[in-house]
C-alpha positions as CSV (number, residue, x, y, z in Angstrom):
1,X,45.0,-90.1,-15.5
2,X,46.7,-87.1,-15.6
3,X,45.9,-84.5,-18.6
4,X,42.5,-86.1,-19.5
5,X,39.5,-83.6,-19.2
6,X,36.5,-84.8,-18.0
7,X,33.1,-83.7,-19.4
8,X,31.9,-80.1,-17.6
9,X,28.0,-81.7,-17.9
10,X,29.2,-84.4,-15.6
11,X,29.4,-82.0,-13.2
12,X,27.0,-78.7,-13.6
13,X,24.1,-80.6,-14.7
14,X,23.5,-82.6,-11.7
15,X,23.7,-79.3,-9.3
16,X,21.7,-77.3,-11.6
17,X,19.0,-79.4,-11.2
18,X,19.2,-79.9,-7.7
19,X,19.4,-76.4,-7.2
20,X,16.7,-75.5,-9.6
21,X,14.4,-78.2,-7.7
22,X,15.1,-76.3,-4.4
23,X,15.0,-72.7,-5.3
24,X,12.3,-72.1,-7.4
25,X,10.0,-73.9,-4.7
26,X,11.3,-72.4,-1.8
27,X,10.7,-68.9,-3.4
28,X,7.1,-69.3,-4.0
29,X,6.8,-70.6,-0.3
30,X,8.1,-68.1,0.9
31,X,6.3,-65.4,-1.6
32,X,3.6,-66.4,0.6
33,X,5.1,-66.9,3.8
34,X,5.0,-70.1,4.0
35,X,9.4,-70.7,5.1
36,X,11.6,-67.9,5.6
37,X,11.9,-65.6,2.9
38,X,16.3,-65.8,2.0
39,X,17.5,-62.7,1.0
40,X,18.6,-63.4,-2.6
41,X,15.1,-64.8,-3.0
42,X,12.6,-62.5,-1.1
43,X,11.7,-60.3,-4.1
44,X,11.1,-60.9,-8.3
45,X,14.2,-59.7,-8.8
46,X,16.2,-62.0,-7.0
47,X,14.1,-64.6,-7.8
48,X,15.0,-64.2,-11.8
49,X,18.4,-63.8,-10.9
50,X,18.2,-67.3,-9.5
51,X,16.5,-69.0,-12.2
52,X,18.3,-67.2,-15.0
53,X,22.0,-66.4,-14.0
54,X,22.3,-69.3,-11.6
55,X,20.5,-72.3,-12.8
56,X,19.8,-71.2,-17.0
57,X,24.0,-70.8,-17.0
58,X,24.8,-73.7,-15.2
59,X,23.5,-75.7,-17.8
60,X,24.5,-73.3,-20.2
61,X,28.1,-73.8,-19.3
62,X,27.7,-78.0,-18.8
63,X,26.2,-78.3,-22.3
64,X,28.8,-75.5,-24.1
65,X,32.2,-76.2,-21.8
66,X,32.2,-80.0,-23.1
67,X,35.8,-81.3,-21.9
68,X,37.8,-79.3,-20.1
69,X,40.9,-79.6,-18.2
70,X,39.8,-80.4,-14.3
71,X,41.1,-77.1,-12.5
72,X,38.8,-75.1,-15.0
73,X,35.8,-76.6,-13.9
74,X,36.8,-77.2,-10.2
75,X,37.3,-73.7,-10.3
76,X,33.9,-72.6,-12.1
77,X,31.7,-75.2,-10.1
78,X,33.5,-73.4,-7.2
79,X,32.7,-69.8,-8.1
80,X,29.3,-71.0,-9.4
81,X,28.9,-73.0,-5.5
82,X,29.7,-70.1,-3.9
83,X,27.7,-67.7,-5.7
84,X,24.6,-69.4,-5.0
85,X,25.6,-69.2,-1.4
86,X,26.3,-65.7,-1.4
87,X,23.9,-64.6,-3.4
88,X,21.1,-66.4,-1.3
89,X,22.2,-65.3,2.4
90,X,24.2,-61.2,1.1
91,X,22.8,-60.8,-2.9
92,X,24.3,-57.3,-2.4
93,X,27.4,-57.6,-1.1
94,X,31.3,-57.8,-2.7
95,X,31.8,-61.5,-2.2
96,X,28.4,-62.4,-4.1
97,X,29.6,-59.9,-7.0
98,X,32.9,-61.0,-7.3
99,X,32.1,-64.9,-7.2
100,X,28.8,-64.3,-9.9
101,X,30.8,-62.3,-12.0
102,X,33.8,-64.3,-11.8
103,X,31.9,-68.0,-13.1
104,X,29.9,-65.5,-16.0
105,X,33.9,-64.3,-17.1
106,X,35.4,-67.6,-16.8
107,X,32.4,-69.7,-18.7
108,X,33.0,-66.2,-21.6
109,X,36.8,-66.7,-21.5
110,X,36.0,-70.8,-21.9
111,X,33.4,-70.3,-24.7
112,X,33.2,-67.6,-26.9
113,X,36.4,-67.9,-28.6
114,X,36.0,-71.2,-29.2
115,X,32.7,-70.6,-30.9
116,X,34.0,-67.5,-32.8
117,X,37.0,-69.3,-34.3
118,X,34.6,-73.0,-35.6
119,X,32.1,-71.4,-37.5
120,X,32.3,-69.5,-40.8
121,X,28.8,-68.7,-41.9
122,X,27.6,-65.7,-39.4
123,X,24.3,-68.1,-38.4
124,X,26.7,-70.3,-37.1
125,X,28.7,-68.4,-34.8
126,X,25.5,-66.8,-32.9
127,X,26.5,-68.9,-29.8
128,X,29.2,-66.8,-29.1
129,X,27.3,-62.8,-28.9
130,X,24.6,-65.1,-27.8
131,X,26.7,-66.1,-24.6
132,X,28.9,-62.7,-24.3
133,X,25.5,-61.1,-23.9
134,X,24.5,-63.0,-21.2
135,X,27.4,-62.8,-19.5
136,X,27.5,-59.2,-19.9
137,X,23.7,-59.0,-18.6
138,X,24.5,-61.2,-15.6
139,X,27.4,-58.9,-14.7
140,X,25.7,-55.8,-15.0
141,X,22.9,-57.1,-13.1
142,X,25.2,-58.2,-10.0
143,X,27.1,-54.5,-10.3
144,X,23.7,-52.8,-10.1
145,X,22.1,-54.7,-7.5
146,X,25.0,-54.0,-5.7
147,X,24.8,-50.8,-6.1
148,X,21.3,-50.3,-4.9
149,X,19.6,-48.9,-8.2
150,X,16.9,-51.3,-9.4
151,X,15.3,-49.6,-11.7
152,X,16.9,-50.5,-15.0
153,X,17.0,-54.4,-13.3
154,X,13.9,-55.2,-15.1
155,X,15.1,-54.2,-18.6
156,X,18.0,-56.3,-18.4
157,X,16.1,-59.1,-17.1
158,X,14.0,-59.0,-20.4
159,X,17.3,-58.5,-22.5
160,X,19.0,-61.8,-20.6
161,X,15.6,-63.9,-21.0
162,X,15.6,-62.6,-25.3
163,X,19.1,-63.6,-25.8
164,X,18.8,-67.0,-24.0
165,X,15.6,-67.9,-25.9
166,X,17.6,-66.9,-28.4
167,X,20.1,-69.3,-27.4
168,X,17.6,-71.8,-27.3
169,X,15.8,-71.5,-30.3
170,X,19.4,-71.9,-32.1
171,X,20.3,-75.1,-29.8
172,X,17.6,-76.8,-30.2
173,X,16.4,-76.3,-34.2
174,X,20.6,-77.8,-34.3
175,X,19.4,-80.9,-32.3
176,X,16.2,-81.7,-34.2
177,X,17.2,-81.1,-37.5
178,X,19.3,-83.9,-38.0
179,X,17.7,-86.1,-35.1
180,X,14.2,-85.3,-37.7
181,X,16.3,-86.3,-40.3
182,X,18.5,-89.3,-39.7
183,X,14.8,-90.8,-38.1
184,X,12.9,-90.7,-41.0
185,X,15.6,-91.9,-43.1
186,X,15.5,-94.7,-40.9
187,X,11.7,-95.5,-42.1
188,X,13.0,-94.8,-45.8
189,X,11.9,-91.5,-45.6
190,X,13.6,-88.0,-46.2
191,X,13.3,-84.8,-44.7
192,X,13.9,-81.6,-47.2
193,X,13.6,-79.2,-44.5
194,X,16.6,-79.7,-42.5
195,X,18.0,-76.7,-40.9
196,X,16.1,-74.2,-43.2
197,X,18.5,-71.6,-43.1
198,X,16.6,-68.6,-44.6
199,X,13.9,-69.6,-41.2
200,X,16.8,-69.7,-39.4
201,X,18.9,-66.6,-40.2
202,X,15.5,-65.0,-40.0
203,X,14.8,-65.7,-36.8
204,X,18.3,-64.8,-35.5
205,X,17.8,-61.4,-37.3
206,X,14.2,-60.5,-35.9
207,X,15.7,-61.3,-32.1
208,X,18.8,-59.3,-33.1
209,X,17.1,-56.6,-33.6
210,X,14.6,-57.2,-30.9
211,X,17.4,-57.6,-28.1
212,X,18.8,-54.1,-29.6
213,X,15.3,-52.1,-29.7
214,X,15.3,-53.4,-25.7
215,X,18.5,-51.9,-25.0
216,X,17.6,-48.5,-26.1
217,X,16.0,-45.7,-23.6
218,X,12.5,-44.9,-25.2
219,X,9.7,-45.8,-24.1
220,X,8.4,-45.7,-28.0
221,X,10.0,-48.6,-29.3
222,X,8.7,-51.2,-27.1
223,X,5.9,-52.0,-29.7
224,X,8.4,-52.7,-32.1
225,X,10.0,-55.1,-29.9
226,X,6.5,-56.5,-30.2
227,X,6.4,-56.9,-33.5
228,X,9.5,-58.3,-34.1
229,X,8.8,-60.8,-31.0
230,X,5.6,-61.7,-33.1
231,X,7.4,-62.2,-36.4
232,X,10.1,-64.3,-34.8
233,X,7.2,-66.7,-33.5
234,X,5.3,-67.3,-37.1
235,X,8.7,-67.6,-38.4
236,X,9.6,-70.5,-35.6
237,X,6.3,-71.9,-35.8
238,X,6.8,-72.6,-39.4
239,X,10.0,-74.4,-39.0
240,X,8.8,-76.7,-36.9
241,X,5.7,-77.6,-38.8
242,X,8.2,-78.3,-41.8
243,X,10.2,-81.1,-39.5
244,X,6.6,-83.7,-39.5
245,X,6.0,-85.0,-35.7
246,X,3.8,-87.4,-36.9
247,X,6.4,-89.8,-38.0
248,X,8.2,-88.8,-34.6
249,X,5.7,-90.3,-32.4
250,X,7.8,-93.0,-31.5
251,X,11.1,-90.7,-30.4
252,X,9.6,-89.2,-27.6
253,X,12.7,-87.5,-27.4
254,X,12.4,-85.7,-30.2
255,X,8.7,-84.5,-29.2
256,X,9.7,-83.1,-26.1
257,X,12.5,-81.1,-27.9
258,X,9.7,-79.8,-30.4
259,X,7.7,-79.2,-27.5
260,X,10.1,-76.6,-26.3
261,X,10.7,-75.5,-29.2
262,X,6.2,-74.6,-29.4
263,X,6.9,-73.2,-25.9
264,X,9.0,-70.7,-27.6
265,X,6.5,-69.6,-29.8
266,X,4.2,-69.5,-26.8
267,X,6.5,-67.2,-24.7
268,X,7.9,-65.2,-27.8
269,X,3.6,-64.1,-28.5
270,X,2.8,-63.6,-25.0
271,X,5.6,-61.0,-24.3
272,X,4.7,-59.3,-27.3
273,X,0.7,-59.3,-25.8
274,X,1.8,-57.9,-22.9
275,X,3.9,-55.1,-25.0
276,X,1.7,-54.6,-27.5
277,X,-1.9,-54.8,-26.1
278,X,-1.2,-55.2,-22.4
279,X,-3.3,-58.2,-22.8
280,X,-1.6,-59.4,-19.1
281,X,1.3,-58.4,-17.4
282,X,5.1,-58.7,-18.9
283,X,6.1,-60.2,-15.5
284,X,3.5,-63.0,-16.1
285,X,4.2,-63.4,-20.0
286,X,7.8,-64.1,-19.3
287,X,6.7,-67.6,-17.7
288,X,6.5,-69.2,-20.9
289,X,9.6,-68.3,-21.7
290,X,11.2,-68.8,-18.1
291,X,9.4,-72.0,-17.5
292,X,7.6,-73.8,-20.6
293,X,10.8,-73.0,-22.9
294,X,13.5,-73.0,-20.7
295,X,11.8,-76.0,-17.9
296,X,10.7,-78.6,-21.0
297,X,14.4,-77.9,-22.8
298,X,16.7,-77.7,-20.3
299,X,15.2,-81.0,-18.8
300,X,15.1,-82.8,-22.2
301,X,18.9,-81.9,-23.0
302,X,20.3,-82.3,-19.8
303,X,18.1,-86.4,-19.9
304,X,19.2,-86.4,-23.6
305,X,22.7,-85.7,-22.9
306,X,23.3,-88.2,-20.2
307,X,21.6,-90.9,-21.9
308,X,23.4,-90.6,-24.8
309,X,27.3,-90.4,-23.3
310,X,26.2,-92.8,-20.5
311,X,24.2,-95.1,-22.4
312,X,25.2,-94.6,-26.4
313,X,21.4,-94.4,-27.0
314,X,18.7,-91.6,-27.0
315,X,16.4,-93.4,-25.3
316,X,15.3,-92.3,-21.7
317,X,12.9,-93.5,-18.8
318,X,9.4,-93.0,-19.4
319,X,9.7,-91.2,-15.8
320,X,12.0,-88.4,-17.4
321,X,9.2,-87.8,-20.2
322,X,6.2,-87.5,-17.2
323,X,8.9,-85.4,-15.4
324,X,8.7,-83.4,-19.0
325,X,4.4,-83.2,-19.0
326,X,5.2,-81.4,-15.8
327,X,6.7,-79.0,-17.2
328,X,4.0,-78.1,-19.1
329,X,1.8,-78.2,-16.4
330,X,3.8,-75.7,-14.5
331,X,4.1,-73.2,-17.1
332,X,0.8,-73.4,-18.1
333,X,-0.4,-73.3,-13.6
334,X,2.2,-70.1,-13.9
335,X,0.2,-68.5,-16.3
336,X,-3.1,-69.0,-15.5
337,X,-1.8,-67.7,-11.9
338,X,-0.6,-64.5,-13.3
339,X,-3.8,-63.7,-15.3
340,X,-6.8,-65.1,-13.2
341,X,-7.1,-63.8,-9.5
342,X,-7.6,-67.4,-7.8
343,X,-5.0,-67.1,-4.6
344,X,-2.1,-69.7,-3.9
345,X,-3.1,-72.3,-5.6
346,X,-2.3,-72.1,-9.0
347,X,1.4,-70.9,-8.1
348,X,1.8,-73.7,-5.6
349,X,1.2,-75.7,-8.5
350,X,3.0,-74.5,-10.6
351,X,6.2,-74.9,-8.1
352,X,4.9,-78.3,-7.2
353,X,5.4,-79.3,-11.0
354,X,8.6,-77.9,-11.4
355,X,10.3,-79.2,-8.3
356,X,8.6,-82.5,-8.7
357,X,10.1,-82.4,-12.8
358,X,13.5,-81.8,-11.9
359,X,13.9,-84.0,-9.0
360,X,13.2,-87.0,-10.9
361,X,15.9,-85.5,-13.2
362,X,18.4,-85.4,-10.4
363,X,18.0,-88.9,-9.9
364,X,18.1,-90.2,-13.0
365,X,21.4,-88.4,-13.6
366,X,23.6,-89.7,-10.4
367,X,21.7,-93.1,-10.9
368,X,23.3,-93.2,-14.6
369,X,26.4,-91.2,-13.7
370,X,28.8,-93.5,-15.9
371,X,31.4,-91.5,-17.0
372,X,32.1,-91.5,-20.6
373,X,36.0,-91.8,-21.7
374,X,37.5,-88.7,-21.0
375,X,38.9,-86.2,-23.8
376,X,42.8,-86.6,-23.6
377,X,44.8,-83.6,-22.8
């Protein structure tokens, strides 16, 4: 009918996964020379370009969008279509820039103000510097690719992979402290950490500061970064041991989201190894991040999401929660890969896991693609 605004999840989550199944694979392969090496994909750089500012926003913008008239998202799945295109076969030239940087606009013009104008305590409104940021970073990335000059690249991938665990940390502590909460009131129960805002606002400020220490030219303050990565894990890591998974056990939904959310902690300590004691390298310490946090919640939200607008219930396949295990298993194959010379093997793994995980997502979501009442006009 005319004026109603379908869901943008309907929509971005079923070719983010599809794409994310195909891409990450198909770099690894050809990493080794297994299928031809694409352009956009034959290097690291391209590589976390795909995985971050292609997939990571896509379900950015089908979780954030929510309805939205049918020419805004016809035009961002368009731009977001073609800029995988582009990006794949010409990551350097105009038509890839304008189209990447067009979506990462659109889904800022769609979002942010929105998110500025709902909240009033300054916790609440990190979604929106949270998603100017990345928008920023993937633009500046495209422009500078462009241009030829990889050098500062790598920076700003590590500022684009704090803010969106950033991002995720904030997301997700929102989803399980009232899903903790309403299910132990179920059993007569009741949960006094909730939110925990002091964790909360604590976190946010130690990642703050973290994502400004990495913007800044010297060399010298990367052990701070560090630090503050470090005390932005304890801090995490205590929150979630305040919301009890042992009376979760049987909301496997919930697990899997605290499971990202231990990922988090995982990833948040091994960058700061790697920039603190070099204990093994930053490329391979951004894997837990990249994969464990981002793979196990990503999946979990985008299951979660459709279950719930499809179904009116929380409960998914046991498939979807083996799909989940996977994830693990890749991020954990990723590492070892990175820190242990043992050849191929580990990183097939690893890419077999993740492909594997997020084709059984794909399924699930066009096999339940019911479309919930869309949001009038």
């Amino acid at each position: 009918m005319p004026g109603q605004r379908p869901f943008a999840y309907l929509y971005f989550f079923p070719v983010a996964a599809a794409f994310s199944a195909i891409a990450l694979p198909w770099s690894v392969l050809a990493r080794f020379g297994l299928v031809l090496a694409l352009p956009g994909l034959a290097g690291p750089l391209g590589h976390a370009h795909e995985m971050l500012f292609g997939f990571a926003m896509a379900v950015v913008a089908g979780y954030l969008l929510g309805p939205q008239p049918r020419r805004w998202i016809r035009l961002m799945l368009a731009l977001w279509l073609v800029g995988r295109l582009a990006f794949l076969g010409w990551p350097g030239s105009l038509f890839a820039g304008i189209a990447n940087i067009g979506f990462l606009v659109a889904l800022a013009w769609r979002v942010v103000p929105r998110f500025s104008r709902s909240a009033k305590k300054w916790r609440n409104k990190a979604v929106a510097p949270l998603i100017l940021g990345l928008c920023i970073a993937g633009s500046l990335f495209q422009m500078l690719y462009m241009a030829g000059k990889s050098g500062p690249l790598y920076g700003l991938l590590l500022e684009a992979i704090l803010l969106l665990s950033t991002l995720m940390f904030f997301m997700a502590g929102r989803m399980l402290a009232p899903g903790v909460a309403g299910h132990l009131n179920k059993q007569g129960r009741e949960l006094e950490a909730r939110v925990q805002p002091w964790l909360e606002g604590a976190v946010l400020a130690l990642m703050g500061g973290a994502v400004v220490l990495n913007l800044l030219p010297w060399e010298a303050l990367r052990p701070l970064v560090g630090i503050l990565l470090v005390l932005a894990a304890v801090a995490t890591l205590v929150r979630l041991l305040r919301w009890p998974a042992r009376y979760c056990l049987d909301r496997p939904d919930l697990i899997a989201l605290m499971t990202g959310y231990l990922w988090l902690v995982v990833g948040w300590l091994s960058i700061a190894a790697a920039l603190l004691v070099e204990l093994l390298p930053l490329g391979t310490a951004l894997h837990g991040l990249t994969i464990g946090a981002l793979g196990t919640l990503t999946l979990t939200v985008m299951a979660r999401t459709q279950a719930q607008r499809s179904h009116k219930a929380l409960r998914m396949p046991f498939v979807l929660y083996l799909a989940i295990a996977m994830i693990s298993l890749s991020a954990l194959a990723r590492l070892v890969a990175g820190s242990v010379p043992m050849g191929m093997g580990p990183y097939l793994v690893a890419a077999a896991c993740w492909s594997l995980a997020y084709l059984v997502l794909l399924v699930f979501l066009l096999r339940s693609r019911h479309s919930p009442k869309p949001s009038p006009g």
